[in-house]
GUDO-279620 format. One line per 2 residues: number of its first residue (from 1); for each residue x, y, z of C-alpha. Coordinates in nm, 3 decimals. Layout:
N
NUM> X Y Z | ...
//
This chain:
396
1> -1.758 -22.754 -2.186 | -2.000 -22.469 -2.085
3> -2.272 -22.475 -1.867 | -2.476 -22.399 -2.158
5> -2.345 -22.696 -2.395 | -2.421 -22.924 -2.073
7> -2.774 -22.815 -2.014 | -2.839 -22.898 -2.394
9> -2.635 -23.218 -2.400 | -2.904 -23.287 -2.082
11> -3.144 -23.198 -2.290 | -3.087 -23.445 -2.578
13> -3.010 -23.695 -2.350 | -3.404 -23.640 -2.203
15> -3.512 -23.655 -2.550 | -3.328 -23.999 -2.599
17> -3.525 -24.135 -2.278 | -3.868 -23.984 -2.411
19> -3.784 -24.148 -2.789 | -3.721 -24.478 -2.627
21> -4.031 -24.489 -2.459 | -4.213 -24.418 -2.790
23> -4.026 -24.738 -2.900 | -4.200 -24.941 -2.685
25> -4.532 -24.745 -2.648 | -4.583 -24.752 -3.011
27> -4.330 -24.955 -3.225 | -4.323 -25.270 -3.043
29> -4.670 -25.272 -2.859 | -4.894 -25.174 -3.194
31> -4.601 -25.314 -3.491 | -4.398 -25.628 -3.318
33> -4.709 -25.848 -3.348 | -4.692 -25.806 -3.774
35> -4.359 -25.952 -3.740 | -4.481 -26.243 -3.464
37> -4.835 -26.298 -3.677 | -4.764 -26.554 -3.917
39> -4.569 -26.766 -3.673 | -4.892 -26.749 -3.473
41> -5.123 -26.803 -3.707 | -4.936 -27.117 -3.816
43> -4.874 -27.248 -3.507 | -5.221 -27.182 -3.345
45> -5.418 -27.240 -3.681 | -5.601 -26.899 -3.716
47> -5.770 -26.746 -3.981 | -5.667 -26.404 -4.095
49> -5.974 -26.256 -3.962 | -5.862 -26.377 -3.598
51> -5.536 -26.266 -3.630 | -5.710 -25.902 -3.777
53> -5.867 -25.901 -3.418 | -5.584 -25.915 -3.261
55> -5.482 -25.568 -3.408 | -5.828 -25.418 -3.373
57> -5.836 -25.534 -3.035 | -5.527 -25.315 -2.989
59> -5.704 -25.021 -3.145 | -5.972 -25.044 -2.946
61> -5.748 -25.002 -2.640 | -5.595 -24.748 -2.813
63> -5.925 -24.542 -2.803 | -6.005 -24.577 -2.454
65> -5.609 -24.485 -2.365 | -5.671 -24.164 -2.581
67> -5.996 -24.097 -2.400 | -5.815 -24.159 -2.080
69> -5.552 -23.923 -2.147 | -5.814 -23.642 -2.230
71> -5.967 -23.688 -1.968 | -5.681 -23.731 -1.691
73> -5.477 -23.449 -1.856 | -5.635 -23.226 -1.656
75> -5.592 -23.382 -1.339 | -5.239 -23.585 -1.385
77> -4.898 -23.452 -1.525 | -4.748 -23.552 -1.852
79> -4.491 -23.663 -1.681 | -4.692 -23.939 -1.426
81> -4.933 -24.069 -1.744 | -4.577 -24.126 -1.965
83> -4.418 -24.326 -1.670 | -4.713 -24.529 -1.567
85> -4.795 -24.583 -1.947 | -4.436 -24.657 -2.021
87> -4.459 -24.931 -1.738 | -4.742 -25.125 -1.793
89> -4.701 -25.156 -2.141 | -4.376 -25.336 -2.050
91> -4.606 -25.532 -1.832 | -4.845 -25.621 -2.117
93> -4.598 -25.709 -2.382 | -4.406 -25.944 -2.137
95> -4.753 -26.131 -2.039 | -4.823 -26.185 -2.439
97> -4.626 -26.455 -2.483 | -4.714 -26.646 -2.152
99> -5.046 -26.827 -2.289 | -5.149 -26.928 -2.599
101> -5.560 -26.873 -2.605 | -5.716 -26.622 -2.802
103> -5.875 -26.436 -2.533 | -5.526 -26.392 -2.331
105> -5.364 -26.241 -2.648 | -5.695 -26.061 -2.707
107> -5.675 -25.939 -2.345 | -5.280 -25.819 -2.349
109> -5.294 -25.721 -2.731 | -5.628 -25.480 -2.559
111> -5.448 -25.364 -2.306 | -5.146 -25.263 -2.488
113> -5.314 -25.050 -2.656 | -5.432 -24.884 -2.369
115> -5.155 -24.829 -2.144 | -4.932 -24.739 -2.469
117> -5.195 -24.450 -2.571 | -5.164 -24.291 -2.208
119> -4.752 -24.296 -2.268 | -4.804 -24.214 -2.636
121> -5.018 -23.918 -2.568 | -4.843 -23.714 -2.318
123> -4.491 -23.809 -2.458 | -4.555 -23.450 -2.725
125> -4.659 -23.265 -2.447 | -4.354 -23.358 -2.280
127> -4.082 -23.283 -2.579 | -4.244 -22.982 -2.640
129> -4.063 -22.823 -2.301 | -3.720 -22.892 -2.420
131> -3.609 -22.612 -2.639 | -3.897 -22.355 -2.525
133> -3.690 -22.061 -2.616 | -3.584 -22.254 -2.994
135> -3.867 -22.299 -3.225 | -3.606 -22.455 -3.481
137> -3.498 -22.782 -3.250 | -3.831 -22.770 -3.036
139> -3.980 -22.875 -3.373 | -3.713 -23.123 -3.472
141> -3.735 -23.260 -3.103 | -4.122 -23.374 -3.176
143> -4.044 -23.505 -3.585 | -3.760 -23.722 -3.372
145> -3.952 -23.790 -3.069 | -4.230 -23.987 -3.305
147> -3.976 -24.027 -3.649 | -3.700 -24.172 -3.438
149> -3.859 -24.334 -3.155 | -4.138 -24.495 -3.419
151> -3.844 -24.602 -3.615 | -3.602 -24.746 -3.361
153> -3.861 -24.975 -3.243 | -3.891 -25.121 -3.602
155> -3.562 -25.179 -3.708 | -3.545 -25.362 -3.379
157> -3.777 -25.581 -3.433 | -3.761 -25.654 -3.761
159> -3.376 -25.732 -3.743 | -3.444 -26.008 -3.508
161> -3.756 -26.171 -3.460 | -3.784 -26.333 -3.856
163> -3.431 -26.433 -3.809 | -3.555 -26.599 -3.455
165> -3.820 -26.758 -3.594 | -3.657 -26.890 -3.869
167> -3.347 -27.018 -3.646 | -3.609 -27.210 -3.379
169> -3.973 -27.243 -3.595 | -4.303 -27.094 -3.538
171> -4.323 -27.236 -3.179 | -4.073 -27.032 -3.066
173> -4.346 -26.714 -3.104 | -4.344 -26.652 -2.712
175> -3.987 -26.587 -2.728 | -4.041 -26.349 -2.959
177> -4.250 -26.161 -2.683 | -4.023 -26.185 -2.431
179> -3.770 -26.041 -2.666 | -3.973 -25.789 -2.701
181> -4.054 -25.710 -2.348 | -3.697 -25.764 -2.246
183> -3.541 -25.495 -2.459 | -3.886 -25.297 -2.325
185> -3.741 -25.338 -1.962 | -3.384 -25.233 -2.096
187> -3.557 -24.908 -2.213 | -3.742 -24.850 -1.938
189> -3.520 -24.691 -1.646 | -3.406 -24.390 -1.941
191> -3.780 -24.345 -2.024 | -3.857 -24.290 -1.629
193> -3.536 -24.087 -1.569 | -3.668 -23.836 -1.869
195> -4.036 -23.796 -1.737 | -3.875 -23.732 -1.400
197> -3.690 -23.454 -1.581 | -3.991 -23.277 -1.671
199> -4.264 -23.135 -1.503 | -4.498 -22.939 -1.802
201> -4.766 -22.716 -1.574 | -5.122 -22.841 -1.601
203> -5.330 -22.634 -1.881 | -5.585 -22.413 -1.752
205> -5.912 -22.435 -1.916 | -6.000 -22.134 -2.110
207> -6.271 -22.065 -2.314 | -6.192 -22.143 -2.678
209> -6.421 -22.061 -3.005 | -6.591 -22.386 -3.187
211> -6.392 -22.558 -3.424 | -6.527 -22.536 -3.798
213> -6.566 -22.871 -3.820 | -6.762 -22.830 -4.153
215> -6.465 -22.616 -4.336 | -6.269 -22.900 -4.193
217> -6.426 -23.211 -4.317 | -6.202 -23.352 -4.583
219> -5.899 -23.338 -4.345 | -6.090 -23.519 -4.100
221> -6.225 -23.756 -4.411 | -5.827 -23.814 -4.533
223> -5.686 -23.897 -4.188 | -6.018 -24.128 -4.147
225> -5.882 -24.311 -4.437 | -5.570 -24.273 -4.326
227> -5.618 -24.504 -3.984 | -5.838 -24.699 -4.212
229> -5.562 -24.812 -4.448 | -5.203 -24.772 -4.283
231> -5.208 -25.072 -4.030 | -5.292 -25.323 -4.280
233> -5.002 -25.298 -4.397 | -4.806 -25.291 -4.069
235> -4.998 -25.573 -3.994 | -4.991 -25.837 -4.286
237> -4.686 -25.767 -4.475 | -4.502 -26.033 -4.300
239> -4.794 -26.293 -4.355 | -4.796 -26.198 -4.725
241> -4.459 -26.247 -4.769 | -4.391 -26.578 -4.575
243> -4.707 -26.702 -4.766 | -4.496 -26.633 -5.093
245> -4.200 -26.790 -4.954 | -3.998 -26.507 -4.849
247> -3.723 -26.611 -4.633 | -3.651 -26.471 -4.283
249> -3.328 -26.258 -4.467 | -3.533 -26.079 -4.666
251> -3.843 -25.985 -4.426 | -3.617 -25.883 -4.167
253> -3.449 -25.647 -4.438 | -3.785 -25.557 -4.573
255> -3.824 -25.440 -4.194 | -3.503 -25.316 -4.130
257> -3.531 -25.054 -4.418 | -3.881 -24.948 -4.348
259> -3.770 -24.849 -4.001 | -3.442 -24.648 -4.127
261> -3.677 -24.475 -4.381 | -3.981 -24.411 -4.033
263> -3.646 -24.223 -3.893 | -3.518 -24.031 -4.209
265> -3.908 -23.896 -4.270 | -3.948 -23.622 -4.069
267> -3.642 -23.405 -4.244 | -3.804 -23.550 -4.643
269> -4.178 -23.394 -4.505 | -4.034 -23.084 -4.294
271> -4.003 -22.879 -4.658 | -4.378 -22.945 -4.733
273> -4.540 -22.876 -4.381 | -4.385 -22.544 -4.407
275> -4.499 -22.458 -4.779 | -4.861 -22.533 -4.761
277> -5.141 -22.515 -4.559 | -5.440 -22.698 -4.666
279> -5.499 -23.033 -4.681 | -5.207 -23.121 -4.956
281> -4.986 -23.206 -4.695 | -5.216 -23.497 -4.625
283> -5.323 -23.620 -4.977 | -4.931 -23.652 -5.048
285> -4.837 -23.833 -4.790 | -5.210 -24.067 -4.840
287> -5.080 -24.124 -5.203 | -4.729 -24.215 -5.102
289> -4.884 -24.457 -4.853 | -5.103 -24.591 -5.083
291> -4.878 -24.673 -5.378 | -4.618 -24.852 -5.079
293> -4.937 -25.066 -4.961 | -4.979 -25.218 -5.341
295> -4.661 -25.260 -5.445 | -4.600 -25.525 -5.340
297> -4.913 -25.674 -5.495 | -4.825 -25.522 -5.851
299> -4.430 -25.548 -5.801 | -4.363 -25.916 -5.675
301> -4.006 -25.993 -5.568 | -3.711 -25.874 -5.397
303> -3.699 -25.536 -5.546 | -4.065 -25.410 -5.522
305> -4.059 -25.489 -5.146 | -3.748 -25.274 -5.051
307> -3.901 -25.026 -5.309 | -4.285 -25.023 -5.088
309> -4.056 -25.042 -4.768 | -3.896 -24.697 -4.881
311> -4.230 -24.504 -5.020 | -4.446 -24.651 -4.710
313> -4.191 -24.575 -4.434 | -4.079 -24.206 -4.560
315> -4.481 -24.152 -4.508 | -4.659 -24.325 -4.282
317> -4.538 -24.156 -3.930 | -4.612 -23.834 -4.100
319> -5.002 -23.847 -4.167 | -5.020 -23.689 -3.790
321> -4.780 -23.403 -3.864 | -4.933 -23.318 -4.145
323> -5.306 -23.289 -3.959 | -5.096 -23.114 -3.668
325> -4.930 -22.836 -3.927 | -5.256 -22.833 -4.073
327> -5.403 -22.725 -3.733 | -5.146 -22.476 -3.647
329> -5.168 -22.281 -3.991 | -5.555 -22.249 -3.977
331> -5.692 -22.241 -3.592 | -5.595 -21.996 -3.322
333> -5.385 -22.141 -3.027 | -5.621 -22.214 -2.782
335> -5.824 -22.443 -3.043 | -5.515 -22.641 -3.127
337> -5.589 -22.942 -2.810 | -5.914 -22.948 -2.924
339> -5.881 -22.971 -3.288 | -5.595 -23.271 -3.234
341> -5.787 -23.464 -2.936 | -6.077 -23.455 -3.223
343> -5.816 -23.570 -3.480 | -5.683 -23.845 -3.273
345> -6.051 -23.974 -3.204 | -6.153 -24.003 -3.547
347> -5.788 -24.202 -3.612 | -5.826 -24.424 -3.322
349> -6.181 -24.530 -3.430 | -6.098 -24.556 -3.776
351> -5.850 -24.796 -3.727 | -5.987 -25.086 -3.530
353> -6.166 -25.198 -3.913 | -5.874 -25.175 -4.076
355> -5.713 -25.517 -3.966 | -6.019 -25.712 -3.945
357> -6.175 -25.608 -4.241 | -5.860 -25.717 -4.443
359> -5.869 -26.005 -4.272 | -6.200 -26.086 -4.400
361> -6.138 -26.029 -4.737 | -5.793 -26.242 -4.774
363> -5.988 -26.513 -4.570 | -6.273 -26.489 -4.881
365> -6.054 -26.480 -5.146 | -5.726 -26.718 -5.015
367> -5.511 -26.437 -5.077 | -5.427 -26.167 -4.808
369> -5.272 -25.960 -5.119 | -5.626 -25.848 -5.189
371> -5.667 -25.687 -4.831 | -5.340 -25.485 -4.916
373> -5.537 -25.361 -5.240 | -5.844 -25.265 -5.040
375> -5.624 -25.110 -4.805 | -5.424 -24.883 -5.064
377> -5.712 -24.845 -5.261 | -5.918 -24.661 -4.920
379> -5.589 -24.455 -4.872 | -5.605 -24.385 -5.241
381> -5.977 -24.220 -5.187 | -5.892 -24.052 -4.847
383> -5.622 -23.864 -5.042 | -5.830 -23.732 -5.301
385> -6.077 -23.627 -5.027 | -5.778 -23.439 -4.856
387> -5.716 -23.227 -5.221 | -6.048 -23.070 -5.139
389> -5.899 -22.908 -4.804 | -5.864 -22.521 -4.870
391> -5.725 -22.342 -4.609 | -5.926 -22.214 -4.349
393> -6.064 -21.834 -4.333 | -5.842 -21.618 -4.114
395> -6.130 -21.495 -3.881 | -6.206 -21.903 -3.799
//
């Protein structure tokens, strides 16, 4: 073996490390709790609104972590945020499970999202100094970094905590956490190792031109909707289908292929980022979201789910490449941090009403089916808004 074929075996290997850590930063801190939510709400008698809070209580960390890492950016390495996000959200997950009260959970679930957003937000910056000198695999490296590591985390989780639950009741919902934060601390010492490997340099501030945030607005309007409607989905599937008596076979399959399809996504979407330019990207990948929230509602049974598990998980992780290829085809280089800091704002926001407000509407109308309409029918509207993107001037 060369020296070359071992510096790029090293070189996968950090990507591995940097995937895994998006597996517990994002997969299991912001998507384990739809698997562990109806056992909860069973066992500690909430509403769906309460259980919606626990979600938007997550977002809202999730905004403050993204503010954080704006700000600290500047001042901290990559590197340091991934690592010390990477270890308290093992931290936080592990403490879920050790009270019951709605404040702890609130607290943890809050949290979560905090720490995870400072790991989840420098872990691009990070992949992005792998293949410097190969704009072919530095690309792939990101689609895998957030396609693979989103995914992983998934098909974890939903192979083994329905079939848990089932096997020892609702009851048994703090082991689910500690599952969770268990196979966190197995991931841990290869996420550390692969920060340790890289050491980005700081960015220099430089003046950059304003962004056109006018000529932008229905990109901004479509990935609004987008953080609107996506994590209703990730958050009340599993109620919605233990409600209609799926067993824990068929959610954890439901779960399984939705994560397989969260890895595959990034080579079915590469063809279109490259092709266009405006916001089409976006409405495509809106509409594919929004026909996998409903179908479940309009295709009841075995088959519609695995069908909705395919169309929502070849999408979903996508909606951010397709605002980030949207940004690198219209804005010069040195708007790019801007334009995506403002992106990720306006997702981060939008999503703390997504799980509440569904849970409002399936706790007025018995039936948490209708929040998966509203849901679907918001992405629906955000992707029409998105047709109306042209690409921007060349002089922007």
């Amino acid at each position: 073996m060369t020296q070359s074929d071992q510096s790029t075996g090293r070189q996968w290997l950090i990507l591995m490390g940097l995937c895994l850590g998006v597996t517990v930063t994002n997969s299991f801190a912001r998507f384990a709790y739809g698997l562990l939510l109806p056992a909860m709400k069973a066992e500690l008698g909430w509403s769906y609104a309460q259980a919606g809070w626990l979600n938007t209580a997550n977002a809202l960390g999730y905004i403050l972590g993204a503010v954080l890492t704006m700000i600290l950016m500047s001042r901290v390495s990559a590197a340091r945020l991934f690592a010390i996000g990477l270890t308290t959200t093992t931290a936080a997950l592990l403490a879920t499970g050790a009270q019951e009260a709605l404040w702890w959970q609130s607290l943890w679930r809050f949290l979560a999202g905090v720490f995870g957003a400072l790991s989840f937000s420098s872990a691009g910056a990070l992949a992005a100094q792998l293949f410097p000198d190969s704009p072919r695999r530095n690309a792939l490296s990101i689609a895998l970094l957030f396609g693979f590591g989103g995914g992983l985390g998934i098909v974890l989780a939903g192979g083994a905590l329905p079939l848990m639950l089932e096997a020892r009741g609702p009851q048994a919902w703090p082991v689910g956490w500690t599952m969770v934060g268990g196979a966190s601390l197995v991931f841990l010492p290869l996420g550390l190792w692969a920060a340790g490997q890289l050491r980005p340099p700081r960015a220099r501030p430089s003046p950059r031109p304003p962004l056109p945030i006018r000529a932008m607005w229905p990109e901004f309007a479509g990935y609004a909707a987008f953080g609107l409607g996506y994590i209703v989905y990730l958050t009340f599937l599993s109620a919605w289908m233990t409600e209609r008596g799926a067993g824990a076979g068929l959610i954890a399959l439901t779960w399984v292929l939705l994560g397989i399809c969260l890895c595959l996504s990034p080579f079915v979407w590469r063809p279109v980022f490259a092709r266009f330019a405006g916001g089409l990207p976006l409405a495509l990948i809106l509409g594919c979201i929004a026909a996998g929230s409903v179908l479940p509602v309009l295709w009841p049974g075995g088959t519609g789910l695995m069908v909705s598990a395919v169309v929502f998980g070849l999408s979903v992780f996508m909606a951010p490449g397709a605002v980030t290829n949207f940004t690198r085809h219209n804005l010069p280089a040195e708007s790019w941090g801007a334009a995506i800091s403002l992106f990720t704002v306006v997702f981060a926001v939008s999503q703390t009403l997504g799980p509440v407000a569904a849970g409002w509407i399936g706790d007025a109308t018995g039936n948490i089916g209708n929040g998966l309409t509203g849901a679907a029918a918001v992405l629906g509207t955000g992707a029409l808004l998105a047709l109306l993107q042209r690409r921007l001037p060349a002089d922007t």
